[in-house]
C-alpha positions in Angstrom: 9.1 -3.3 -10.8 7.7 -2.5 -14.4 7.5 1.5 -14.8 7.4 1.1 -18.3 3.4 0.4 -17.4 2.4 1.5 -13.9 3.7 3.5 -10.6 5.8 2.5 -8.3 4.2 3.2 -4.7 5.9 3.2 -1.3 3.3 3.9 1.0 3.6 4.0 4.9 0.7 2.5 7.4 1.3 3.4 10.9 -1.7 1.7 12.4 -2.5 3.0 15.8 1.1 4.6 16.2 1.9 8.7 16.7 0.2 11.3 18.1 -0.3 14.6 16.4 3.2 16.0 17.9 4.7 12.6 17.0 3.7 13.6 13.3 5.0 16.7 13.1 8.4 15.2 14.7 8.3 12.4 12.6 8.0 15.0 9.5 11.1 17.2 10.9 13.5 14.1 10.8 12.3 13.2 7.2 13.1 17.1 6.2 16.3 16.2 6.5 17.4 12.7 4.8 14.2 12.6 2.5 15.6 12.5 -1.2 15.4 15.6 -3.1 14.6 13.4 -6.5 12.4 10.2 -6.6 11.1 8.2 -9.2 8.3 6.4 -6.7 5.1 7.9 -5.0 5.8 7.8 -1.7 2.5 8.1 1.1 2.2 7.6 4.3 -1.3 6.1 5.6 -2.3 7.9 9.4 -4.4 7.6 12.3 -7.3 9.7 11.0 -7.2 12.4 14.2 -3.6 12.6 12.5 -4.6 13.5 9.1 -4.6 17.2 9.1 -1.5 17.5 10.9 0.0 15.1 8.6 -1.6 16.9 5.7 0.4 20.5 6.6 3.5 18.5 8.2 4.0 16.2 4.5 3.2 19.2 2.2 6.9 20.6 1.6 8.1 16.9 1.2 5.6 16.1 -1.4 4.1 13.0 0.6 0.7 12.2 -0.1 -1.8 11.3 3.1 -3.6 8.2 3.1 -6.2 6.6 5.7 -6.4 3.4 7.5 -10.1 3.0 7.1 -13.2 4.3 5.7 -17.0 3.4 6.2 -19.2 2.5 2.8 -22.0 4.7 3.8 -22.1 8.4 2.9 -23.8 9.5 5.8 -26.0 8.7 8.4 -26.5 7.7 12.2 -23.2 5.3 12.3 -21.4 6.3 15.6 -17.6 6.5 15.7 -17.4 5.9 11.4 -15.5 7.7 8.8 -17.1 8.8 5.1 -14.9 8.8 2.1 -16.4 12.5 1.4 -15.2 13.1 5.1 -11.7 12.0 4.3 -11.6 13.6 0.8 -12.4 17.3 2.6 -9.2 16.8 4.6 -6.9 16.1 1.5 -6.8 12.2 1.8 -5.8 10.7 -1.7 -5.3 6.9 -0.8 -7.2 4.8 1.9 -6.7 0.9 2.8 -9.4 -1.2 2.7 -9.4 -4.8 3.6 -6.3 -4.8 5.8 -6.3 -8.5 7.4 -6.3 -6.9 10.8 -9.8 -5.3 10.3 -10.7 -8.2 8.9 -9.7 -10.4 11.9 -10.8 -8.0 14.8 -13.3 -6.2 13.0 -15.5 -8.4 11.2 -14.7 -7.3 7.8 -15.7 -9.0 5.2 -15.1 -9.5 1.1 -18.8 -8.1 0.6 -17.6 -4.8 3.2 -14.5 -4.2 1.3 -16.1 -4.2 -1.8 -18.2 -1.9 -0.8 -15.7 0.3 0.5 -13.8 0.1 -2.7 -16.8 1.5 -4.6 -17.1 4.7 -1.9 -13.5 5.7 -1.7 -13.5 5.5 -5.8 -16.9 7.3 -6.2 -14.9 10.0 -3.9 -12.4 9.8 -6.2 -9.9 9.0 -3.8 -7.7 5.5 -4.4 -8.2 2.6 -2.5 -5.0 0.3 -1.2 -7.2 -3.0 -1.8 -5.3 -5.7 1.1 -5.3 -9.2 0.2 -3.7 -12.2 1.7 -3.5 -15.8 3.2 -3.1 -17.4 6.8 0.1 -19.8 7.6 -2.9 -22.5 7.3 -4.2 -21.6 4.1 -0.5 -21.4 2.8 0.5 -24.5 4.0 -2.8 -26.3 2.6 -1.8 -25.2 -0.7 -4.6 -23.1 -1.5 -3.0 -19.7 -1.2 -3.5 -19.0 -5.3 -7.3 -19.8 -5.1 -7.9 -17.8 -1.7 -6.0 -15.0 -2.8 -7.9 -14.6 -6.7 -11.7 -15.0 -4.0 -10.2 -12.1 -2.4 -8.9 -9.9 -5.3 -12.0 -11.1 -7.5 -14.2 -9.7 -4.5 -13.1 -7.1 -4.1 -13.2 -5.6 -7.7 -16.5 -7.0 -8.1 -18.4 -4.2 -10.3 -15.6 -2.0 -10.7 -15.1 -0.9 -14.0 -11.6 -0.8 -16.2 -11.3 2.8 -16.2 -11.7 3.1 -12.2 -9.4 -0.3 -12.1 -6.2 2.3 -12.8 -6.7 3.8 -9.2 -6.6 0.7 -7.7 -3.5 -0.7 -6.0 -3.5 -4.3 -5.0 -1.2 -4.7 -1.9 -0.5 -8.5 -1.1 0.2 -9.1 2.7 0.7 -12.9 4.1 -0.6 -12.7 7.2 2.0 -14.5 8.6 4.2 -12.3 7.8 2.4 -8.8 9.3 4.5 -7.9 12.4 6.5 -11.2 13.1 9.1 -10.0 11.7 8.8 -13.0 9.3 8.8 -12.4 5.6 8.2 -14.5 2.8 11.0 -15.0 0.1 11.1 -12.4 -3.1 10.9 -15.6 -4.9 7.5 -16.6 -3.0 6.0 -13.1 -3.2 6.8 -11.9 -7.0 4.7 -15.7 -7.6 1.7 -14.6 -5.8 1.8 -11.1 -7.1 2.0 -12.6 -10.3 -0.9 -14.7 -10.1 -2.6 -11.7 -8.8 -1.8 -10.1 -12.4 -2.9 -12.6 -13.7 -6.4 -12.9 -12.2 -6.7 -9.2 -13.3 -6.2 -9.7 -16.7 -8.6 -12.8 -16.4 -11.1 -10.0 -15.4 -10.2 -6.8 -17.6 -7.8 -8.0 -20.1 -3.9 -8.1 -20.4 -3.5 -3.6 -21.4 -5.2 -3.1 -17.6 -3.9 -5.4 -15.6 -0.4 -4.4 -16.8 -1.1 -0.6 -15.3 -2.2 -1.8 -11.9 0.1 -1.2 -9.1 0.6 -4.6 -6.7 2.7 -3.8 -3.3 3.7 -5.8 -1.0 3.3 -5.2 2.5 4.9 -8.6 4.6 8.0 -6.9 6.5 9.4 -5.4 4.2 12.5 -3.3 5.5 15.6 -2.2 4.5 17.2 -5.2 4.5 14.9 -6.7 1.9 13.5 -3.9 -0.1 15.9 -3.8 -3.1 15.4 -8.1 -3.3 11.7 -7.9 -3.3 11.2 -5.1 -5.7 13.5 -6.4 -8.1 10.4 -9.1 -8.7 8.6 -8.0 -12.0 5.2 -7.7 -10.3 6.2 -6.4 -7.1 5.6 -2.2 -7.7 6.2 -1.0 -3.7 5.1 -1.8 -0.8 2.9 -1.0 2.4 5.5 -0.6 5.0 4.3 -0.9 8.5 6.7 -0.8 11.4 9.8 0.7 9.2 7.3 3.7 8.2 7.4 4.7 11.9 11.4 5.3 11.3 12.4 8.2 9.2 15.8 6.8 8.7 14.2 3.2 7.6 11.6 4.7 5.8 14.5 6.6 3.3 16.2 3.4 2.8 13.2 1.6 1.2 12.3 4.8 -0.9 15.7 4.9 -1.7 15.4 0.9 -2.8 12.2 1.5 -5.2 14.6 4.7 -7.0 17.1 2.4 -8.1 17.3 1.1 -11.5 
């Protein structure tokens, strides 16, 4: 972590997980353990039925709400799909686009989340941009290159001023629910090569304010060893967000020193 130059960001991503009562549960336990002081934004990413109940539940612990998705369109006869105005009305600040599941069993693609980085930013909301390789690609060596298509992509026509809302969060995807993780040593590289192809794009000043995460498994256990990496600045926490008690402990990890 650098706070010197950007925001440190724990956010939560519960995926298809909780119901509305399990929010409002899930928000009681917090109450209780949830650090008075913190130096890191802390979010948590929900089911979008969830998002008002989230919205009231978080208030009082000054947790921000985030989406899991949003569609590019603004409006129009697209059954079943979210607008970024939609989510913005509700109180949604952050939204992921580009997670590698939606890309696997959704079809999305570098053009769609670049498109969908444009909407949630012209809604002035801030978009959680996912990027990240396969074992395969890993272990063909060409996880740098992959990774800059991705990142390059998906900032493609984004100017430098709406660049500072932007949070980059690397996820291998080998290392999404396997409970596999890769090495603080192997993830502050690639989050530094993903600096670097920022500053290949906008210059050294605005790549040093963007936020990278990373969102492999990280847990308790690993928190305070990943984020000790210069260009790690948080993470996107997945099955530890569901635990209150979990959830602390890596909050707790991105206050220290």
């Amino acid at each position: 972590m650098n706070r010197r130059y950007r925001k440190t960001v724990i956010a939560g991503n519960w995926k298809m997980n909780m119901t509305a009562t399990e929010t409002k549960k899930f928000a009681e336990e917090l109450k209780k353990i949830m650090p008075r002081a913190k130096w890191c934004d802390t979010l948590i990413c929900v089911p979008a039925c969830n998002i008002q109940t989230a919205a009231k539940a978080f208030k009082d612990l000054r947790i921000s709400v985030g989406a899991e998705n949003v569609y590019f369109e603004e409006k129009g006869a697209y059954t079943g799909e979210i607008s970024a105005d939609m989510l913005k009305d509700l109180g949604v600040k952050y939204v992921i686009v580009g997670h590698s599941e939606r890309r696997q069993y959704f079809c999305e693609t570098d053009t769609t989340v670049n498109k969908k980085v444009h909407a949630v930013l012209n809604a002035g909301m801030n978009p959680i941009i996912c990027v990240g390789e396969s074992l395969e690609q890993r272990e063909t060596g060409i996880t740098d290159e992959w990774i800059a298509l991705q990142v390059k992509s998906a900032l493609y026509g984004v100017p430098a001023d709406k660049l500072r809302r932007c949070i980059i969060a690397y996820e291998p995807i080998w290392a999404i629910g396997t409970g596999k993780t890769a090495t603080a040593e192997q993830a502050g590289e690639v989050c530094t090569n993903i600096r670097a192809t920022i500053r290949s794009l906008y210059g050294a000043r605005v790549a040093r304010s963007v936020t990278i995460q990373y969102g492999g498994s990280m847990n308790p256990k690993n928190a305070a060893e990943l984020l000790a990496q210069p260009d790690i600045d948080g993470g996107l926490i997945g099955g530890a967000a569901l635990k209150p008690d979990q959830f602390v402990d890596i909050i707790n990890a991105a206050n220290q020193e």
